[in-house]
N, C-alpha and C positions, 0 to 999 in steps of 0.2 A: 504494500500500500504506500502509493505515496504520500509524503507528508503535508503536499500543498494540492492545491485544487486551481489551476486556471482556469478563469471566468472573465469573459468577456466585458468590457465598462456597462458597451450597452443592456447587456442582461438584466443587471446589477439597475442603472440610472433610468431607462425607460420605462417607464410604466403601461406603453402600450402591446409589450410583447406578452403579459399574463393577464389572465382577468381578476385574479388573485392573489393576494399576499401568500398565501396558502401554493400554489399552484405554483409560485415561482420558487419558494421552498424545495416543493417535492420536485422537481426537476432539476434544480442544484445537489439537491442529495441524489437522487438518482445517478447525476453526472457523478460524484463522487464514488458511485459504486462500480460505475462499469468499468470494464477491463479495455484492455486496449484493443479489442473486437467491438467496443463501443458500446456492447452489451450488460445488461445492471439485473439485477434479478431478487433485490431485496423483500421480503415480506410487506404484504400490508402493515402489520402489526409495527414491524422496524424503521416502516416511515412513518406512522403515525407518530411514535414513540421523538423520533428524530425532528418530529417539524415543531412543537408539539400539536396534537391534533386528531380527532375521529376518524377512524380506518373507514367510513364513511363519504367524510372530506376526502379522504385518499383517493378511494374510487372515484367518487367525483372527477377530482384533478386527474386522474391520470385516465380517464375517458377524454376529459377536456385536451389534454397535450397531446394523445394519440392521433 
């Protein structure tokens, strides 16, 4: 695991790229997880835990970014 995470400014300063505080969470932690196949495959439960937030919200978000 790397120790850092690059993220792009705009991800981070735009508000126009998520519909949600929540949603742009779980897609920073996502990137966080994947391997360098770009692939991430953490649990509901892991990112709820991680944003903090309802594995509900999860689903949500990650219907919404799909």
């Amino acid at each position: 695991m790397q120790p850092y995470l690059r993220v792009e400014h705009h991800l981070l300063r735009d508000g126009t790229d998520f519909s949600s505080v929540h949603e742009k969470m779980i897609y920073l932690i996502l990137c966080s997880y994947a391997g360098q196949d770009g692939l991430a495959f953490p649990s509901h439960q892991t990112l709820a835990d991680a944003v903090p937030c309802g594995k509900t919200t999860v689903k949500t978000c990650l219907q919404t970014l799909v």
